[in-house]
C-alpha positions as CSV (number, residue, x, y, z in Angstrom):
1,X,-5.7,177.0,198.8
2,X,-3.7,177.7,195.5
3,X,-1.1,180.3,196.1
4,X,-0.8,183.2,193.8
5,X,2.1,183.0,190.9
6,X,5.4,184.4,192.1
7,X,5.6,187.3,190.0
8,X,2.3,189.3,191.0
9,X,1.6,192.1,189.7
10,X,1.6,195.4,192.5
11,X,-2.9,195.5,191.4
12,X,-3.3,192.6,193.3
13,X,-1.3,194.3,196.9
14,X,-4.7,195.5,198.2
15,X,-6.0,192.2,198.4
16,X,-3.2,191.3,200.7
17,X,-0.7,193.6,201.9
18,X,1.3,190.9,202.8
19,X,2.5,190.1,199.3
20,X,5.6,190.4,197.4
21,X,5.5,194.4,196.5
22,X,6.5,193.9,192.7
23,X,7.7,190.8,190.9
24,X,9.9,188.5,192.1
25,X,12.9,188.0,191.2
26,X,14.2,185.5,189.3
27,X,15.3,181.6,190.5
28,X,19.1,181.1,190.8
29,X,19.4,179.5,188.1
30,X,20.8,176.2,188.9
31,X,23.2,173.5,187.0
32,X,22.7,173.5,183.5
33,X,19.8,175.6,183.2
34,X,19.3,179.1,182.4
35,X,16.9,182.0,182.7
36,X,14.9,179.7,185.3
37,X,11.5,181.0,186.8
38,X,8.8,179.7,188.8
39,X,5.4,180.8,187.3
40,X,2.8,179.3,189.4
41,X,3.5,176.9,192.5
42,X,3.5,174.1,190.2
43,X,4.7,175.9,186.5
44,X,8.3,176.4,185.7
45,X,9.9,178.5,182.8
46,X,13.5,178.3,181.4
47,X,16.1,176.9,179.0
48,X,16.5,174.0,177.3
49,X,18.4,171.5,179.8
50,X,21.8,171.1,179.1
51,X,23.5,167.7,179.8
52,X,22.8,165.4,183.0
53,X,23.1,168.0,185.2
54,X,20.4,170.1,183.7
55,X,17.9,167.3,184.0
56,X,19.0,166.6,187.3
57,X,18.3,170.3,188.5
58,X,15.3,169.8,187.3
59,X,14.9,167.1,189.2
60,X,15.4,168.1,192.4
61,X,12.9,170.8,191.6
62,X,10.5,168.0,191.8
63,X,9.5,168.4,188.2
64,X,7.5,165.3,186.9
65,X,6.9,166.8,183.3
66,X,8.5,168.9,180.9
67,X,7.3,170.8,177.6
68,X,9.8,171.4,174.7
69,X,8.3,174.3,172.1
70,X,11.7,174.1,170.5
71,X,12.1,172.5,167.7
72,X,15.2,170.3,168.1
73,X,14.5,166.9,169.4
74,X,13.8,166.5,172.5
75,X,16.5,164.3,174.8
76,X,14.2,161.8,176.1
77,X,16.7,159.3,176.9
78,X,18.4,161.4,179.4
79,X,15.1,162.6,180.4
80,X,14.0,159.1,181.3
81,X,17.2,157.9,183.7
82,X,16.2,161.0,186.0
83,X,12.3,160.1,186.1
84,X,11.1,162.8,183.7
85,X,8.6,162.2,181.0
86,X,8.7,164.8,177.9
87,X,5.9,166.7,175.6
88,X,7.5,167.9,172.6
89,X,5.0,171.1,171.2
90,X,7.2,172.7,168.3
91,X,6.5,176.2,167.2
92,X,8.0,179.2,165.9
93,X,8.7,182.6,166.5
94,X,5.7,183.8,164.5
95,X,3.1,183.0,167.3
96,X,1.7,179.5,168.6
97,X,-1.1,178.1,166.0
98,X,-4.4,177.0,167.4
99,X,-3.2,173.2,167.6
100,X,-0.4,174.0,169.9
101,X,-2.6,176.1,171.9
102,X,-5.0,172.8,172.1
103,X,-1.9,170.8,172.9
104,X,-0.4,173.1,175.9
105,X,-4.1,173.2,177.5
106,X,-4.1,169.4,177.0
107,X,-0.7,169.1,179.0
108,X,-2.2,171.0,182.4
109,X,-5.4,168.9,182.0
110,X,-3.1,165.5,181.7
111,X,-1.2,166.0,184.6
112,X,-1.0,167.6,187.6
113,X,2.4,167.3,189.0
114,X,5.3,169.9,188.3
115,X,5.8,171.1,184.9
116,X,9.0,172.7,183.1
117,X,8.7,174.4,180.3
118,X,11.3,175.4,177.6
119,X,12.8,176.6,174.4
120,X,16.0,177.5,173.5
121,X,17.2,180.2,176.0
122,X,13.8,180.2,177.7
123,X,12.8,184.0,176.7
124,X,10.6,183.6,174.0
125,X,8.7,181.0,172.8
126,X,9.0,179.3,175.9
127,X,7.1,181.7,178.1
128,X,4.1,182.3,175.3
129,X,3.8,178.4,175.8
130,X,3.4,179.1,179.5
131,X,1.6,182.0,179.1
132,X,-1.2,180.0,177.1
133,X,-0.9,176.9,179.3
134,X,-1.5,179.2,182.9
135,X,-4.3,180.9,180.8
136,X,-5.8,177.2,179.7
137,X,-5.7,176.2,183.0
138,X,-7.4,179.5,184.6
139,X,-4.0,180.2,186.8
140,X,-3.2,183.1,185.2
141,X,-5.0,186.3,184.2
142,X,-4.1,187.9,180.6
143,X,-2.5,190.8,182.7
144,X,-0.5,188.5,184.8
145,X,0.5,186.5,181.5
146,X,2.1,189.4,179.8
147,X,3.6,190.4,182.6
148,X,5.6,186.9,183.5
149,X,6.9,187.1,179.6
150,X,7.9,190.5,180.0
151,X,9.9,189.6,183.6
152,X,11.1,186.3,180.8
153,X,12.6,188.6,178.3
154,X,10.0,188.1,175.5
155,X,10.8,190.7,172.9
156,X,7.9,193.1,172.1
157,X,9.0,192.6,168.1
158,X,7.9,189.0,167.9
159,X,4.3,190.7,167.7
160,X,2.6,187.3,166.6
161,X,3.4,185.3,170.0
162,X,2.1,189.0,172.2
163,X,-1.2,188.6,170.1
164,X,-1.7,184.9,170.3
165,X,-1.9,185.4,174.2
166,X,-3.2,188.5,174.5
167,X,-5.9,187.0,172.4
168,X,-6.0,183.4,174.1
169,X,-9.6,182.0,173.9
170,X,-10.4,177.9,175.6
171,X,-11.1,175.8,172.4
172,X,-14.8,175.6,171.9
173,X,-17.0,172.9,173.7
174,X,-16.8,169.6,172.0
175,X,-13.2,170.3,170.6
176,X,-11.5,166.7,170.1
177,X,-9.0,166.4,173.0
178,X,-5.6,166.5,171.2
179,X,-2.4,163.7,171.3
180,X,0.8,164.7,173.2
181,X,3.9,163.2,171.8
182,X,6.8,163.0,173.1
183,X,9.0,163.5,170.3
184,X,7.1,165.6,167.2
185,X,7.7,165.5,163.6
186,X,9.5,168.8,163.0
187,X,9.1,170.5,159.6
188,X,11.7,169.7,157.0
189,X,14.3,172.0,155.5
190,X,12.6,172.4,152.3
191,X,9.0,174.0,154.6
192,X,11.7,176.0,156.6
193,X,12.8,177.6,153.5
194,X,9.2,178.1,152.0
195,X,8.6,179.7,155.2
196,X,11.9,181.9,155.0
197,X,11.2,182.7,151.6
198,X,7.3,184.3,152.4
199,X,9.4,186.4,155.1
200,X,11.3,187.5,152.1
201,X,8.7,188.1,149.9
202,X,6.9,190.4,153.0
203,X,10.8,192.4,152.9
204,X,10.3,193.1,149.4
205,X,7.0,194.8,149.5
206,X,8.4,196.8,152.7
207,X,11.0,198.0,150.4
208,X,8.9,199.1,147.8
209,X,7.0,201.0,150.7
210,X,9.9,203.0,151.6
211,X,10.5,200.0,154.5
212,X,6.8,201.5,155.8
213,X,4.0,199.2,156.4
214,X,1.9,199.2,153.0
215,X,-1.1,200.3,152.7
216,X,-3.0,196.8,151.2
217,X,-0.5,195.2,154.2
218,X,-0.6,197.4,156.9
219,X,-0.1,194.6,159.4
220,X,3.2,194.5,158.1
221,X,6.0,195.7,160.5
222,X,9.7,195.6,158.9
223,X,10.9,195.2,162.2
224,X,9.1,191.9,162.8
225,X,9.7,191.0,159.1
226,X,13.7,191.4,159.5
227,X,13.5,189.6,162.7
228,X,11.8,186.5,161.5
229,X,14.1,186.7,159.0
230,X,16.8,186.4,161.0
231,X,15.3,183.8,163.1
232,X,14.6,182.0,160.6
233,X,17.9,181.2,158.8
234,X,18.9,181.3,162.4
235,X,17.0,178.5,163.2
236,X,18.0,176.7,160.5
237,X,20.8,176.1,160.5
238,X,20.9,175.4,164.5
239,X,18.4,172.2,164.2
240,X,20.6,171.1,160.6
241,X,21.2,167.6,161.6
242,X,25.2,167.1,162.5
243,X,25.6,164.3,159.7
244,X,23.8,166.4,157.0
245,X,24.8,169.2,155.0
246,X,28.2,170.2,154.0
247,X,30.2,173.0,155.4
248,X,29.8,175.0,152.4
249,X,25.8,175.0,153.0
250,X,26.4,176.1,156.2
251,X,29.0,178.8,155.2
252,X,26.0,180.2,153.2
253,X,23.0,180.0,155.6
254,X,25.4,181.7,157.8
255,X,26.3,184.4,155.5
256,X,22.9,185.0,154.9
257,X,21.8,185.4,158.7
258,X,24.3,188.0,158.9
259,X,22.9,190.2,156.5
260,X,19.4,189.5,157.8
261,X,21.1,190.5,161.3
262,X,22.1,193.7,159.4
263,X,18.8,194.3,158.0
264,X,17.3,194.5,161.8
265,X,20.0,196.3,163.1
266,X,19.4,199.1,161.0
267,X,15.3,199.2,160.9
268,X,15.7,199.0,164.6
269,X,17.5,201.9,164.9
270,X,15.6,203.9,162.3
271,X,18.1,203.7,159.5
272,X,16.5,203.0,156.1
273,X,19.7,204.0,153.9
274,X,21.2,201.2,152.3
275,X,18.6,198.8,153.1
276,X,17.3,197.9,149.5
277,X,21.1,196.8,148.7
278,X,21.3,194.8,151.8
279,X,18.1,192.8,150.6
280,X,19.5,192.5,147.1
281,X,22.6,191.1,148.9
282,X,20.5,188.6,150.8
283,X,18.7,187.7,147.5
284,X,22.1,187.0,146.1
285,X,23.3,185.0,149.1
286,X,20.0,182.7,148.8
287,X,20.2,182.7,145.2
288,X,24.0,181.4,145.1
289,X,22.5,178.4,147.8
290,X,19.8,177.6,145.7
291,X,22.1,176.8,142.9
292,X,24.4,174.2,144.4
293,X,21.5,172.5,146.8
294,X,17.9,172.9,145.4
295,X,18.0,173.9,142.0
Protein backbone atom coordinates (compact mmCIF):
# COMPACT_ATOMS: atom_id res chain seq x y z
CA UNK A 1 0.00 0.00 0.00
CA UNK A 2 1.67 3.47 -0.74
CA UNK A 3 1.97 5.56 2.34
CA UNK A 4 0.76 9.07 2.45
CA UNK A 5 3.52 12.01 1.93
CA UNK A 6 4.99 13.12 5.22
CA UNK A 7 3.74 16.46 5.33
CA UNK A 8 -0.19 15.77 5.22
CA UNK A 9 -2.25 18.19 5.38
CA UNK A 10 -4.76 18.19 8.91
CA UNK A 11 -8.17 17.51 5.86
CA UNK A 12 -6.93 14.22 5.43
CA UNK A 13 -6.96 13.39 9.85
CA UNK A 14 -10.53 11.98 9.49
CA UNK A 15 -9.57 9.42 7.23
CA UNK A 16 -7.17 8.18 9.84
CA UNK A 17 -6.83 9.54 13.24
CA UNK A 18 -3.79 7.94 13.49
CA UNK A 19 -1.81 10.34 11.40
CA UNK A 20 0.66 12.99 11.91
CA UNK A 21 -1.72 16.04 13.26
CA UNK A 22 -0.03 18.76 10.96
CA UNK A 23 3.09 18.60 8.87
CA UNK A 24 6.00 17.12 9.63
CA UNK A 25 8.78 18.52 10.45
CA UNK A 26 11.56 18.79 8.60
CA UNK A 27 14.65 15.94 8.04
CA UNK A 28 17.86 16.64 10.00
CA UNK A 29 19.49 17.81 7.56
CA UNK A 30 22.46 15.65 7.14
CA UNK A 31 26.30 16.23 5.86
CA UNK A 32 26.47 18.56 3.18
CA UNK A 33 22.96 19.06 2.45
CA UNK A 34 20.51 21.58 3.42
CA UNK A 35 16.83 22.25 3.80
CA UNK A 36 16.34 18.34 3.37
CA UNK A 37 12.67 16.90 3.13
CA UNK A 38 11.06 13.84 2.42
CA UNK A 39 7.96 14.37 0.14
CA UNK A 40 6.65 11.03 -0.57
CA UNK A 41 8.15 7.63 0.66
CA UNK A 42 10.19 7.61 -2.26
CA UNK A 43 10.65 11.70 -3.20
CA UNK A 44 13.22 13.88 -1.59
CA UNK A 45 13.61 17.74 -1.68
CA UNK A 46 16.68 19.90 -0.77
CA UNK A 47 19.92 21.57 -1.68
CA UNK A 48 22.34 21.21 -4.05
CA UNK A 49 24.95 18.58 -2.59
CA UNK A 50 27.93 19.92 -1.47
CA UNK A 51 31.17 17.97 -1.79
CA UNK A 52 31.61 14.05 -1.18
CA UNK A 53 29.84 14.17 1.79
CA UNK A 54 26.77 15.60 0.39
CA UNK A 55 26.48 12.76 -2.15
CA UNK A 56 27.26 10.41 0.35
CA UNK A 57 24.22 11.55 2.58
CA UNK A 58 22.39 11.09 -0.11
CA UNK A 59 23.52 7.94 -0.34
CA UNK A 60 22.73 6.37 2.57
CA UNK A 61 19.32 7.80 2.04
CA UNK A 62 19.13 5.12 -0.53
CA UNK A 63 18.67 7.58 -3.34
CA UNK A 64 19.26 5.99 -6.78
CA UNK A 65 18.39 9.25 -8.78
CA UNK A 66 18.71 12.81 -8.52
CA UNK A 67 17.11 15.93 -10.46
CA UNK A 68 19.17 19.27 -10.74
CA UNK A 69 16.56 22.37 -11.91
CA UNK A 70 19.60 24.54 -11.19
CA UNK A 71 21.33 25.79 -13.69
CA UNK A 72 24.95 25.14 -12.84
CA UNK A 73 26.36 21.92 -14.13
CA UNK A 74 25.59 19.19 -12.52
CA UNK A 75 28.69 17.16 -10.69
CA UNK A 76 28.21 13.87 -12.24
CA UNK A 77 31.59 12.71 -11.60
CA UNK A 78 31.21 12.76 -7.95
CA UNK A 79 27.81 11.55 -8.45
CA UNK A 80 28.90 8.43 -10.19
CA UNK A 81 31.73 7.09 -7.48
CA UNK A 82 28.71 6.99 -4.90
CA UNK A 83 26.24 5.02 -7.34
CA UNK A 84 24.04 7.94 -8.28
CA UNK A 85 22.90 8.76 -11.78
CA UNK A 86 21.87 12.61 -12.51
CA UNK A 87 18.86 14.43 -14.59
CA UNK A 88 19.81 17.87 -15.21
CA UNK A 89 16.13 19.94 -15.85
CA UNK A 90 17.34 23.74 -15.78
CA UNK A 91 14.76 26.42 -15.24
CA UNK A 92 14.24 29.66 -13.74
CA UNK A 93 12.62 31.52 -11.25
CA UNK A 94 9.93 32.70 -13.68
CA UNK A 95 7.91 29.34 -13.56
CA UNK A 96 8.83 25.83 -15.18
CA UNK A 97 7.99 25.80 -19.10
CA UNK A 98 5.90 23.03 -20.50
CA UNK A 99 9.09 20.98 -21.69
CA UNK A 100 10.38 20.79 -18.22
CA UNK A 101 7.15 19.86 -16.96
CA UNK A 102 7.25 16.92 -19.74
CA UNK A 103 10.80 16.17 -18.58
CA UNK A 104 10.01 15.97 -14.60
CA UNK A 105 6.86 13.56 -15.40
CA UNK A 106 9.31 11.63 -17.63
CA UNK A 107 11.82 11.19 -14.64
CA UNK A 108 8.92 9.34 -12.20
CA UNK A 109 7.76 7.27 -15.20
CA UNK A 110 11.76 6.26 -15.92
CA UNK A 111 12.48 5.13 -12.70
CA UNK A 112 11.16 3.93 -9.73
CA UNK A 113 13.74 3.91 -7.07
CA UNK A 114 14.47 7.06 -4.74
CA UNK A 115 14.66 10.33 -6.21
CA UNK A 116 16.42 13.66 -4.85
CA UNK A 117 15.56 16.65 -6.01
CA UNK A 118 17.41 20.04 -6.00
CA UNK A 119 18.29 23.61 -6.68
CA UNK A 120 20.37 25.90 -5.17
CA UNK A 121 19.26 26.15 -1.53
CA UNK A 122 16.37 23.81 -2.15
CA UNK A 123 13.42 26.45 -1.44
CA UNK A 124 12.33 27.37 -4.65
CA UNK A 125 12.72 26.01 -7.81
CA UNK A 126 13.45 22.89 -6.35
CA UNK A 127 10.15 22.11 -4.70
CA UNK A 128 7.89 23.49 -7.90
CA UNK A 129 9.98 20.66 -9.71
CA UNK A 130 8.77 18.28 -7.11
CA UNK A 131 5.60 19.65 -6.86
CA UNK A 132 4.95 18.98 -10.71
CA UNK A 133 6.79 15.59 -10.61
CA UNK A 134 4.39 14.26 -7.35
CA UNK A 135 1.44 15.86 -9.42
CA UNK A 136 2.75 13.81 -12.86
CA UNK A 137 2.92 10.86 -11.05
CA UNK A 138 -0.61 11.16 -9.19
CA UNK A 139 1.18 11.20 -5.55
CA UNK A 140 0.24 14.30 -4.75
CA UNK A 141 -2.96 16.40 -4.72
CA UNK A 142 -2.68 20.28 -5.96
CA UNK A 143 -3.54 21.02 -2.17
CA UNK A 144 -0.93 18.86 -0.82
CA UNK A 145 1.60 20.34 -3.56
CA UNK A 146 1.26 23.82 -2.36
CA UNK A 147 1.41 22.93 0.80
CA UNK A 148 5.00 20.85 0.78
CA UNK A 149 6.44 24.21 -1.11
CA UNK A 150 5.10 26.30 1.41
CA UNK A 151 6.61 23.95 4.49
CA UNK A 152 9.97 24.33 1.58
CA UNK A 153 10.11 27.98 1.81
CA UNK A 154 8.92 28.80 -1.70
CA UNK A 155 8.29 32.56 -1.70
CA UNK A 156 4.68 33.57 -2.63
CA UNK A 157 6.52 36.52 -4.98
CA UNK A 158 7.85 34.08 -7.53
CA UNK A 159 4.09 34.10 -8.76
CA UNK A 160 5.06 32.27 -12.08
CA UNK A 161 6.33 28.86 -10.38
CA UNK A 162 2.75 29.10 -7.74
CA UNK A 163 0.77 29.22 -11.17
CA UNK A 164 2.61 26.61 -13.11
CA UNK A 165 1.58 24.12 -10.37
CA UNK A 166 -1.45 25.32 -9.28
CA UNK A 167 -2.21 25.02 -12.93
CA UNK A 168 -0.40 21.53 -13.62
CA UNK A 169 -2.26 19.62 -16.38
CA UNK A 170 -0.56 15.69 -17.72
CA UNK A 171 0.66 16.40 -21.31
CA UNK A 172 -2.01 15.38 -23.73
CA UNK A 173 -2.33 11.73 -25.05
CA UNK A 174 0.11 11.01 -27.75
CA UNK A 175 2.68 13.67 -26.43
CA UNK A 176 6.30 12.46 -27.67
CA UNK A 177 8.02 11.03 -24.50
CA UNK A 178 10.82 13.58 -23.89
CA UNK A 179 14.98 12.87 -23.42
CA UNK A 180 16.56 13.19 -19.98
CA UNK A 181 20.12 14.35 -20.00
CA UNK A 182 22.29 14.26 -17.69
CA UNK A 183 24.09 17.33 -18.10
CA UNK A 184 21.74 20.20 -20.23
CA UNK A 185 22.89 22.99 -22.36
CA UNK A 186 22.31 25.97 -20.19
CA UNK A 187 21.47 29.31 -21.86
CA UNK A 188 24.41 31.63 -22.56
CA UNK A 189 25.17 34.95 -21.03
CA UNK A 190 24.15 36.89 -23.91
CA UNK A 191 19.99 35.01 -23.55
CA UNK A 192 20.60 35.69 -19.73
CA UNK A 193 20.88 39.24 -20.39
CA UNK A 194 18.04 39.44 -23.12
CA UNK A 195 16.09 37.87 -20.49
CA UNK A 196 17.33 40.45 -17.68
CA UNK A 197 16.78 43.12 -19.97
CA UNK A 198 12.66 42.23 -20.75
CA UNK A 199 12.64 42.31 -16.70
CA UNK A 200 13.90 45.73 -17.15
CA UNK A 201 11.80 46.80 -19.74
CA UNK A 202 8.52 45.37 -17.44
CA UNK A 203 10.36 48.02 -14.43
CA UNK A 204 10.04 50.73 -16.75
CA UNK A 205 6.49 50.61 -17.58
CA UNK A 206 5.80 50.00 -13.67
CA UNK A 207 7.39 53.23 -13.16
CA UNK A 208 5.52 55.07 -15.52
CA UNK A 209 2.46 53.53 -13.62
CA UNK A 210 3.34 55.04 -10.48
CA UNK A 211 5.15 51.34 -9.63
CA UNK A 212 1.13 50.02 -10.01
CA UNK A 213 0.35 47.28 -12.26
CA UNK A 214 -0.70 48.99 -15.72
CA UNK A 215 -3.69 48.86 -17.03
CA UNK A 216 -2.79 47.18 -20.82
CA UNK A 217 -0.34 44.88 -18.22
CA UNK A 218 -2.23 44.30 -15.36
CA UNK A 219 -0.47 40.92 -14.72
CA UNK A 220 2.34 42.95 -13.97
CA UNK A 221 3.43 42.89 -10.18
CA UNK A 222 6.63 45.25 -9.37
CA UNK A 223 7.20 43.06 -6.70
CA UNK A 224 7.84 39.94 -8.86
CA UNK A 225 9.35 42.29 -11.48
CA UNK A 226 12.14 43.56 -8.89
CA UNK A 227 12.65 40.17 -7.78
CA UNK A 228 13.41 38.61 -11.00
CA UNK A 229 15.46 41.32 -11.39
CA UNK A 230 17.43 40.57 -8.72
CA UNK A 231 17.53 36.93 -9.40
CA UNK A 232 18.46 37.41 -12.40
CA UNK A 233 21.82 39.36 -12.22
CA UNK A 234 22.00 37.18 -9.21
CA UNK A 235 22.12 34.21 -11.12
CA UNK A 236 24.35 35.46 -13.31
CA UNK A 237 26.98 36.04 -12.12
CA UNK A 238 26.81 32.82 -9.70
CA UNK A 239 26.93 30.21 -12.85
CA UNK A 240 29.85 32.84 -14.66
CA UNK A 241 32.33 30.21 -15.46
CA UNK A 242 35.55 30.57 -12.93
CA UNK A 243 38.03 31.14 -15.99
CA UNK A 244 35.78 33.69 -17.77
CA UNK A 245 35.15 37.19 -17.18
CA UNK A 246 37.26 39.62 -15.49
CA UNK A 247 36.83 40.99 -12.07
CA UNK A 248 35.84 44.28 -13.33
CA UNK A 249 32.66 42.45 -15.07
CA UNK A 250 31.94 40.98 -12.01
CA UNK A 251 32.45 44.26 -9.94
CA UNK A 252 29.55 45.60 -12.17
CA UNK A 253 26.98 42.64 -12.27
CA UNK A 254 27.46 42.94 -8.64
CA UNK A 255 26.82 46.53 -8.40
CA UNK A 256 23.89 46.14 -10.31
CA UNK A 257 22.22 43.33 -8.07
CA UNK A 258 22.54 45.59 -5.33
CA UNK A 259 20.53 48.15 -6.58
CA UNK A 260 18.05 45.60 -7.95
CA UNK A 261 18.17 44.27 -4.17
CA UNK A 262 17.20 47.94 -3.30
CA UNK A 263 14.54 48.15 -5.77
CA UNK A 264 12.69 45.05 -3.90
CA UNK A 265 13.44 46.11 -0.66
CA UNK A 266 11.54 49.16 -0.97
CA UNK A 267 8.36 47.86 -3.15
CA UNK A 268 8.23 45.18 -0.57
CA UNK A 269 7.81 47.38 2.11
CA UNK A 270 5.52 49.82 0.25
CA UNK A 271 7.95 52.58 -0.33
CA UNK A 272 7.68 54.01 -3.85
CA UNK A 273 9.88 57.32 -3.08
CA UNK A 274 13.05 57.30 -4.84
CA UNK A 275 12.37 54.36 -6.96
CA UNK A 276 12.49 55.97 -10.40
CA UNK A 277 16.22 57.21 -9.54
CA UNK A 278 17.16 53.77 -8.36
CA UNK A 279 16.06 52.39 -11.88
CA UNK A 280 17.87 55.14 -13.65
CA UNK A 281 20.88 54.10 -11.49
CA UNK A 282 20.46 50.44 -12.53
CA UNK A 283 20.12 51.71 -16.20
CA UNK A 284 23.46 53.43 -15.66
CA UNK A 285 25.14 50.52 -14.01
CA UNK A 286 24.01 48.17 -17.12
CA UNK A 287 24.69 50.81 -19.45
CA UNK A 288 28.51 51.41 -18.16
CA UNK A 289 28.75 47.14 -18.61
CA UNK A 290 27.56 47.26 -21.94
CA UNK A 291 30.24 49.56 -22.96
CA UNK A 292 33.33 47.69 -22.01
CA UNK A 293 31.81 43.94 -22.77
CA UNK A 294 28.98 43.97 -25.49
CA UNK A 295 28.94 47.02 -27.23
Amino acid sequence: MQLAPLFLLPILLAADPTLPTGPAEKQVDPPGVHNLFQVTPRVWSGSQPHGAEGFESLEKLGVKVIVSVDGAKPDVAEAKKHGLKYVHIPFGYDGVPANAQAQLAEVMKQYPGQIYFHCHHGKHRGPAGVAIACLAEGSLTTAQAEAFMHQAGTSGDYAGLWKNVHEFQLPPAGTPRPMLVETAQVESLAAAMAGIDRVYDNLVLLSKANWKPPADHPDLSPVEEALLMREGLYETGRLLPSDKYDLKFRKLLKESEDIATGIETKLKAGQTAGLNADLAKLKQACTACHVDYRN
